[in-house]
N, C-alpha and C positions, 0 to 999 in steps of 0.2 A: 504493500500500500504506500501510495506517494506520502512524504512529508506533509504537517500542516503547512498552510499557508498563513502569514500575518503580513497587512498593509499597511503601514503605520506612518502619520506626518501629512496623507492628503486630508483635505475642506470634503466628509462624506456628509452626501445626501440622505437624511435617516426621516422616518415618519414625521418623527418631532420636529425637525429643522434640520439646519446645518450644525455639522459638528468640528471647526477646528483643531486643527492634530490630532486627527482621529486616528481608530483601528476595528482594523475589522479580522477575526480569524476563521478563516476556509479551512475544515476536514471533510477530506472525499471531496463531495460534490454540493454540499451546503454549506450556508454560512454557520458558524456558531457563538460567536461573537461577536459584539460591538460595542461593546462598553471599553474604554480606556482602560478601565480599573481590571481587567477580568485577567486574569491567569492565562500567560503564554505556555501553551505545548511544552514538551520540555524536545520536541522533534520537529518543532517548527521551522519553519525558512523564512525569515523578517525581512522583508522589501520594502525599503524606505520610500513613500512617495511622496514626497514633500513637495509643496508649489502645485499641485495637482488637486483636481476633482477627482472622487468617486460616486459614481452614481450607478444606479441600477441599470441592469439591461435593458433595453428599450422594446418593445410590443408593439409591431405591426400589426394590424388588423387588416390589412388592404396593401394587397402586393402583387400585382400581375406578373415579373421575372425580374431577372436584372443580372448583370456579367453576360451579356449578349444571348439569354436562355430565357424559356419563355416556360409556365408551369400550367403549360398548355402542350408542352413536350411533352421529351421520354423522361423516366424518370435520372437519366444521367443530366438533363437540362434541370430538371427540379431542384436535384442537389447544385446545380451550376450557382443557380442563382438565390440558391438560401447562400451556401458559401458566402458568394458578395455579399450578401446582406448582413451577415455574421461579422465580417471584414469592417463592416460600418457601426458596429455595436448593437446592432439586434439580435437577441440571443431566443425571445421568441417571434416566430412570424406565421398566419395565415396565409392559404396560398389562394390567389383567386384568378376564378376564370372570367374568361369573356364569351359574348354573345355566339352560340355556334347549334348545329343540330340539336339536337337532345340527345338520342343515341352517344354523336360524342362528347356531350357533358358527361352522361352517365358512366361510360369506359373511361372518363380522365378520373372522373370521380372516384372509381373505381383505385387508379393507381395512386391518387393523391390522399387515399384511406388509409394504405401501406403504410405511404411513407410517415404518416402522421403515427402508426401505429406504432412505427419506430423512431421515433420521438426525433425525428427530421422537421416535421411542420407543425403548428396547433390547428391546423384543422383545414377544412374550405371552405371559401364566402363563392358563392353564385352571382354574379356580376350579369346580370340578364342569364335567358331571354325575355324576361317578364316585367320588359321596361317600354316608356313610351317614347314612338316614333317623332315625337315630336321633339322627345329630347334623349337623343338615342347616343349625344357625342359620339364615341370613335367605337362605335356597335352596326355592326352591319344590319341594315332597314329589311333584309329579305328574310333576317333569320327569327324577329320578333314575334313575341306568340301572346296572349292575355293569361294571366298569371291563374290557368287552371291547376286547382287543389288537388287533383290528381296526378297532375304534372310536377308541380311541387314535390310533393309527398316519392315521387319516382326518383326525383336527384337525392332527395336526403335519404334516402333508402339508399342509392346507389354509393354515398359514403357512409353509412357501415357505422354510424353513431358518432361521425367526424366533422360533419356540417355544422358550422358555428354561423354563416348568416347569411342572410339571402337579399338580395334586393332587388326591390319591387315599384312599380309602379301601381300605387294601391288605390288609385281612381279604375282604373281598368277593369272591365268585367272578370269577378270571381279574385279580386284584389284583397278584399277584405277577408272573405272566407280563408285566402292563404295566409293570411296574417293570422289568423285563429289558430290554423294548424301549427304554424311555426312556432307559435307560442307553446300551445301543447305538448308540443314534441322538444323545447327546450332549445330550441334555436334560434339567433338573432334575427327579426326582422325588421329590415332595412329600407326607409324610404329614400329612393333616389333613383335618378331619372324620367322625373316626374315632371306631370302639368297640373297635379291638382290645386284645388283651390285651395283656401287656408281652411273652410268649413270640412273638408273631404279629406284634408291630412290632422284633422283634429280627429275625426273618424276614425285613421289608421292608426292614429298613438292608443286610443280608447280602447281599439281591439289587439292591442297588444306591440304594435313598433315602438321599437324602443332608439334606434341609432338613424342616425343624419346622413347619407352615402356624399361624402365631398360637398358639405351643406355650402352653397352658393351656387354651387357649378350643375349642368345640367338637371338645371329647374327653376319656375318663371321669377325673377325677380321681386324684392319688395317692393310693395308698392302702398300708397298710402289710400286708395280706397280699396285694390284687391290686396292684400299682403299677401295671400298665398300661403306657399309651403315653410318658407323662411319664420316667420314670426310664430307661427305655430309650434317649430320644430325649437326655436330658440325660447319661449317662452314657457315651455312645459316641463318640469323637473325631471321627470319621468325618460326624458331622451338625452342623448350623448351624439355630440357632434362631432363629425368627423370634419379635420380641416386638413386641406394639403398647404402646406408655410412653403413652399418654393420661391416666391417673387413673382410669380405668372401667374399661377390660381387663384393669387388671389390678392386685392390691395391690399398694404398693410392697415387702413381704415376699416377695412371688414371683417379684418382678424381680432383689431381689437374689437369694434363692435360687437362681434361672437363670444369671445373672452368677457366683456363688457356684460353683456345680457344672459349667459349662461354658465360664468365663472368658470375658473379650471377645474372644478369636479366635475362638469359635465362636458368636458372637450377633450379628444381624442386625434393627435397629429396623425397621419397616415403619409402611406408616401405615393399610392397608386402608381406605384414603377411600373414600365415595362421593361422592354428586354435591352434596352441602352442605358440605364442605369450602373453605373461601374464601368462602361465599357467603350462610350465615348458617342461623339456624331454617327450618322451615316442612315443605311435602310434596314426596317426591321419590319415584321408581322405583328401585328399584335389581332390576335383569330385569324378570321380569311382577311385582314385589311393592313396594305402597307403602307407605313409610315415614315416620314422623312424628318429626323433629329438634327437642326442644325443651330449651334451654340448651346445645345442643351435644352432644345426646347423641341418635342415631339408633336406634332402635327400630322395628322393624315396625307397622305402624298393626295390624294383626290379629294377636295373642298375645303382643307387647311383646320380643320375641325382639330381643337387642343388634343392630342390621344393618350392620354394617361402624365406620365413624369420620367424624369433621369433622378427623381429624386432619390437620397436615401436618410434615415432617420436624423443622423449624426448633425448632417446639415440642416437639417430641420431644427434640432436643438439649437445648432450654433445661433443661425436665425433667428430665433425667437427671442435667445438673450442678448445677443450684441447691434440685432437691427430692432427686432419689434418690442425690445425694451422688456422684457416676461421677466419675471423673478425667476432663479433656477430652481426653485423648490414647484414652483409653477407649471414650467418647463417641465420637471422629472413627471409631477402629476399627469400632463396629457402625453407625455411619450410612453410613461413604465407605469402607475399605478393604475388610471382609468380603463385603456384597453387591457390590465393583466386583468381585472376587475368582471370586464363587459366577459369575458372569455372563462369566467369561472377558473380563472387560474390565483386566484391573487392569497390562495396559502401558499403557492410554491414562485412563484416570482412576482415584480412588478415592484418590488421594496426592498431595501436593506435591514433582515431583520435573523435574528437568529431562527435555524430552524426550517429557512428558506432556500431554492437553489442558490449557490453560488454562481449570479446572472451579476455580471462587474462591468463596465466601464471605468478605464480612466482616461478623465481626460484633461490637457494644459490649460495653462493661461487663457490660451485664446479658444479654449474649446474645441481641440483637434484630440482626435481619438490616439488614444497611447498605449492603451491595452483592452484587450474585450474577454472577458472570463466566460466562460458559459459551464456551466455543472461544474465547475470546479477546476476545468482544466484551457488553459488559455489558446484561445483562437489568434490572438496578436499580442505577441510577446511585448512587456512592456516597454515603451522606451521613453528614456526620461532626463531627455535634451529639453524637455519644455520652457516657456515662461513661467514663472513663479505668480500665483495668485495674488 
C-alpha cells in the first residue's frame, strides 16, 4: 500500500471557509484529514504547498468530449476525453450525448453504462432528441422527436441505472408526463432547448425539473412582458442552473445576474465541450454535424450556430475569480459542491472533508492547475514553480 499523503502550507478550500497553512492527509484513496492539529502518519510523505490553493475536484455535469474524442465514440474516445478533462482538474464528469437516432443513443448508452460502471464517468445526460426545433442550436432538425415517455423510459433503461439527466423541451407534446417519469425513476430532469413560456416552464419545475440546460443559451430570452423560461428557472429555489463562464456564452452581466438572482447554491459551471476542447482549432463532429473551431470558438461549419465549447472546468474557475470577480469559496460551490450535490455524489466528493475521495486540485497564484489528485492517486504531478498567494 502507497504511503500517506500530507499537503501542508497551501490556502485549502474546506466547507467552513478558507483555511491558511492548511493540511490535509490522503490514505489510499480518501481524505482523512484536515484539521492542522491532527496527527501525521508516522509513513506519511509531507508535500509542502505553500503559495498555493487547494481545492476540490471539480464536477462536470455537461461534457460532450474533449482531447479531439467525442463520447459519442468508441469507448477508446470516451476515455480520450475524460483523460483531458482529468488533465484540467475534473476528477468527476458526466458524459453527454447529442441529438442522433434512438437506436444509436440506446447502443452508446449502452457503452457509456460500462464505462461508468467502472468508475470512468458518473453517468449520462441525454442532450436531445427531445428538444425544440426552434431552439435546437448545434442538434440536427431531422433527428428531433417530442419527448415521448416511452421513448424516454427506452434510453434510461438503455443505461443500466447510469442516466443522471435528460433534457427536455417540456412544452412539447408528452413533455410533462416525461418529466414525471424522470422524477420517479431518480433522474435529473432538465429544461433546455426550449420555447416555453415562463407559465409552461413553471409547469415543468412543478412536475419535477429540477436543472437549467446552459440557462440563457438556447431558449427565448427575458423579456419584461413574456419573461419566459429565464425568470422562472432563476426564481424558483427548487432549480440549479447551469452556466457555461467561457467569455462567448455568455456576458459577464448575465453571469452575474444569474449569480445575483439565484446565488451560488443554486448555480452549476458546466463546460459543454466538445471534441476540441484540449486539442486546439480546426474541424470536428459533434453527432452527424460538422463544426469549425477557430480561436476557440466552435461554430457549426453550416449557419454558424455556437456548437457547444473548447471549454474546460479549470478555466472556468480561473474566470470567474480573476474576471467575473466570484469569491473562490463561490467558485468551488458551482464547480465541486453543487453538481457533486445534483449527482447524489456529495458523500464521496465535491468537498474537502475527511472520509471523502481524495478528489485534489492545486492550484497557483494565478489559478493555473499544478496538481489534480483523483482517488488518491495523482493524475498531474504537482508542480510548484507557482506565484505565491
Amino acid at each position: 500500500m502507497a504511503p500517506s499523503l500530507v499537503l501542508t502550507g497551501a490556502r485549502v478550500v474546506l466547507p467552513a471557509g478558507v483555511t491558511d497553512d492548511g493540511r490535509v492527509t490522503v490514505e489510499g484513496t480518501r481524505i482523512t484529514a484536515t484539521d492542522p492539529a491532527a496527527p501525521v502518519p508516522a509513513d506519511a510523505h509531507t508535500l509542502d504547498v505553500s503559495g498555493h490553493w487547494l481545492v476540490p475536484g471539480f464536477v462536470d455535469l455537461h461534457s460532450h468530449g474533449g482531447g479531439g474524442a467525442s463520447f459519442g465514440g468508441s469507448a477508446e474516445d470516451v476515455l480520450t476525453a475524460v483523460r483531458t478533462h482529468r488533465l484540467h482538474g475534473t476528477t468527476t464528469l458526466v458524459a453527454s450525448t447529442v441529438t442522433d437516432r434512438l437506436d444509436v443513443l440506446v447502443r452508446q448508452a449502452g457503452l457509456l453504462s460500462e464505462l461508468a460502471e467502472q468508475g470512468e464517468i458518473a453517468g449520462v445526460h441525454f442532450e436531445g432528441p427531445f428538444i425544440s426545433p426552434c431552439r435546437k442550436g448545434a442538434h440536427a432538425e431531422s433527428l428531433l422527436r417530442d419527448p415521448d415517455p416511452a421513448e424516454v423510459r427506452r434510453l434510461i433503461d438503455a443505461a443500466r441505472g447510469r442516466a443522471r439527466m435528460v433534457t427536455l423541451a417540456t412544452e412539447l407534446p408528452g413533455g410533462l408526463d416525461s418529466v414525471r417519469l424522470l422524477a420517479e425513476h431518480g433522474v435529473i430532469a432538465a429544461v433546455g432547448h426550449t420555447d416555453a413560456s415562463y407559465e409552461q416552464t413553471v409547469d415543468a419545475i412543478d412536475a419535477g425539473a429540477t436543472v437549467a440546460t446552459h440557462l440563457f443559451n438556447a431558449m427565448p430570452p427575458l423579456g419584461h412582458r413574456s419573461p419566459g423560461p429565464v425568470a422562472a428557472l432563476l426564481q424558483d429555489e427548487r432549480v440549479t442552473v447551469e452556466l457555461i463562464n467561457d467569455g462567448v456564452h455568455l456576458h459577464p452581466a448575465a453571469l452575474e445576474f444569474a449569480f445575483r438572482h439565484a446565488g451560488a447554491g443554486r448555480v452549476a459551471f458546466i463546460t459543454d465541450a466538445m471534441d476540441a476542447a484540449g486539442a486546439g482549432d480546426g474541424r470536428y463532429l459533434l453527432g452527424p454535424l460538422e463544426v469549425e473551431v477557430s480561436e476557440g470558438v466552435a461554430r457549426l461549419a453550416e449557419g454558424g450556430s455556437i456548437a457547444g465549447s473548447t471549454l474546460t472546468l479549470d478555466r472556468a474557475f480561473r474566470r470567474a475569480v480573476t474576471v467575473d470577480g466570484l469569491a473562490v469559496t463561490d467558485a468551488v460551490t458551482a464547480l465541486s459542491t453543487n453538481p457533486a450535490r445534483l449527482l447524489g455524489l456529495s458523500d464521496r466528493t465535491g468537498s474537502i472533508e475527511p472520509g471523502k475521495d481524495a478528489d485534489l486540485v492545486l492550484l497557483d497564484g494565478e489559478f493555473a492547475v499544478k496538481g489534480v489528485l483523483r482517488q488518491g492517486a495523482w493524475v498531474v504531478e504537482p508542480e510548484l514553480s507557482g506565484v505565491p498567494v
